[in-house]
N, C-alpha and C positions, 0 to 999 in steps of 0.2 A: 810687359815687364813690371812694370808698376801697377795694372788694375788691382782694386781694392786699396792702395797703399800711397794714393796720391790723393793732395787734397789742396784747393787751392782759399788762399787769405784775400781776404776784401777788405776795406775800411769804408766800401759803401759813399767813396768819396766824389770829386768832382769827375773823375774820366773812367768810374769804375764798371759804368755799364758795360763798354766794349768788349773787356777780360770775360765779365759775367755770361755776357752775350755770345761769344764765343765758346764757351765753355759747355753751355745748356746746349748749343746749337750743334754739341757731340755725345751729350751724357747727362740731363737735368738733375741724374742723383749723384753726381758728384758730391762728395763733402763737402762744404763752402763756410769757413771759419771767419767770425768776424769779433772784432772784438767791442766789446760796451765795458769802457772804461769808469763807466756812470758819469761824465762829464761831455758826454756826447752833447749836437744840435739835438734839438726836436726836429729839427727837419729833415736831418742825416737817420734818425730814426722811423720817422715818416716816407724817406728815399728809399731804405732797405726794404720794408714793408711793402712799397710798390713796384720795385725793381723784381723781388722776390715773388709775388704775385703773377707781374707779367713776364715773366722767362720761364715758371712753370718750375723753380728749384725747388727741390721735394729732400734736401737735406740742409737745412741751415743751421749751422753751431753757433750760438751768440755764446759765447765764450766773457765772464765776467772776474777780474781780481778775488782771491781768496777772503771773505768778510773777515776771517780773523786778524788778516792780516792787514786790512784796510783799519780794523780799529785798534791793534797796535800801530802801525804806523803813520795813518793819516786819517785818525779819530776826528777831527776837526773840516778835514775833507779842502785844509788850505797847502798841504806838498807842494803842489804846482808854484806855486810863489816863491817860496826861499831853497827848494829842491827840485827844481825840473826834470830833469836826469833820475832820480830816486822814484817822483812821482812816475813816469812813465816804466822804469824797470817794472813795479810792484804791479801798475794797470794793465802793462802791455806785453811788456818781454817774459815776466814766469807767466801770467795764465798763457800766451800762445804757446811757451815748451810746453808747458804742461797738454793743452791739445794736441800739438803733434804727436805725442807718443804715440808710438803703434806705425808712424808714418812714414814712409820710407822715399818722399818726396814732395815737396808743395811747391805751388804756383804762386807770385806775386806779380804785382803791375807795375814796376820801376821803370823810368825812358830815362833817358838819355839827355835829353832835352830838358829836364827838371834840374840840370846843373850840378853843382855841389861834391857831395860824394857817390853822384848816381852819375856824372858825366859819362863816366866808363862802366858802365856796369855790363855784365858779363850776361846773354844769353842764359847760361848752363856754369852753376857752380856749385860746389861742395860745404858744406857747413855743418862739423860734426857730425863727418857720416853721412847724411843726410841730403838728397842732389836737393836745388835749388833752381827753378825754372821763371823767368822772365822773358815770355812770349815777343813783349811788348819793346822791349829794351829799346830795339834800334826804329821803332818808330817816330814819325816828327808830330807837332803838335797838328800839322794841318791833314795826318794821317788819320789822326783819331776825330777831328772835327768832322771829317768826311763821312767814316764808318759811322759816325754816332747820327750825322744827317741820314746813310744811305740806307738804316733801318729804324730811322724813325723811334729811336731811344731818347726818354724823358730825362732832361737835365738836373740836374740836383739843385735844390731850389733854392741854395744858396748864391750858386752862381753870377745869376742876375743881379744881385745884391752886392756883386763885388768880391767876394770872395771867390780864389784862384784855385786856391788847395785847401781842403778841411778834414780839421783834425779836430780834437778836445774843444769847445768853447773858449772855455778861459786861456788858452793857450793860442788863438788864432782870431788875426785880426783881416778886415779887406784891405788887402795888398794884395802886388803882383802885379807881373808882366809877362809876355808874351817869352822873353828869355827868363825870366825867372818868376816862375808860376806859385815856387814855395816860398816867397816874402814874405807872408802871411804867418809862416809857422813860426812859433819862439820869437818873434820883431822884437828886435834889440836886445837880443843875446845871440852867443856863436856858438848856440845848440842849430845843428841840420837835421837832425834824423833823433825817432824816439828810441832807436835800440833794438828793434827785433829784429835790424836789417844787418847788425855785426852777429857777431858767434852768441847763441844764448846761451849756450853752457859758458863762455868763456864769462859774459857779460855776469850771467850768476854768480860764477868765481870771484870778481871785482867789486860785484857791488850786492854780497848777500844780505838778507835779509837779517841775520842777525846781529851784523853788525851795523846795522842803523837800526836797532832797538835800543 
């Protein structure tokens, strides 16, 4: 139904091998969209590159923010500080609409078990038009430790170091726990999530770009 017109998003982060893994282990040229917000780890880039290598994925879209509009609106490259929210719209949520175009369905790796506003997350949902798949949803944490032991998949080399969930640098700190793995993200503010995971049209409508010019 969907061949040619499905395409699954990575952030290349702490659990992202298994999705990947899965994925390649039915189609290695699947699309596979990731995004470089340009405030990535070096290690999260270093993880793609190997992740990428050993699963044998023969289409990677690193998908990057529009430079014009990185130097209209975060010329200085400090957003993240006094605009959180703005920062991640302009990095995260327009370049991925702008990838999906054309796509008439994509994959993400959201559980259950990361709390928040993923507690209930839906298998199979709708998002402007658009189905939304989450394989992983109703998995537990010691579902994924297992899969990730039983094919011998390379950890993100963050990890070790304490880091639970990895996102942006400047945005993520080592925290977490076993119930709440995204501590780490935004610490000490009551941002959850960077936006790509509500409506992006709707989020476009709310927070366009040119009205934060």
């Amino acid at each position: 139904m969907f061949c040619g017109n499905i395409a699954l998003v990575s952030s290349f982060g702490a659990e992202s091998a298994v999705l990947l893994h899965m994925a390649a282990a039915i189609d290695r040229s699947l699309p596979i969209i990731t995004l470089d917000t340009g405030k990535l780890f070096a290690e999260t880039i270093a993880y793609r590159a190997q992740l990428t290598a050993l699963l044998g994925l023969t289409d990677l879209r690193v998908v990057k923010p529009q430079a014009d509009v990185m130097r209209m609106l975060d010329g200085a490259g400090a957003l993240h500080r006094r605009d959180p929210d703005r920062c991640c719209h302009i990095r995260k949520v327009l370049p991925l609409e702008n990838a999906l175009t054309g796509f008439k369905a994509w994959i993400s790796g959201r559980k259950r078990y990361h709390g928040g506003l993923r507690a209930d997350v839906s298998t199979l949902e709708e998002t402007d038009g658009r189905l939304k798949i989450d394989p992983l949803a109703r998995f537990t944490r010691q579902q994924i430790e297992d899969y990730l032991d039983r094919y011998h998949l390379p950890q993100h080399p963050l990890l070790e170091k304490g880091y639970l969930s990895i996102g942006c640098a400047p945005c993520t700190v080592k925290c977490g726990s076993a119930d709440n793995p995204r501590a780490g993200r935004w610490s000490g503010l009551s941002k959850m999530e960077c936006g790509i995971h509500r409506s992006p049209a709707g989020a476009a409508s709310r927070n366009s770009v040119s009205s934060a010019s």
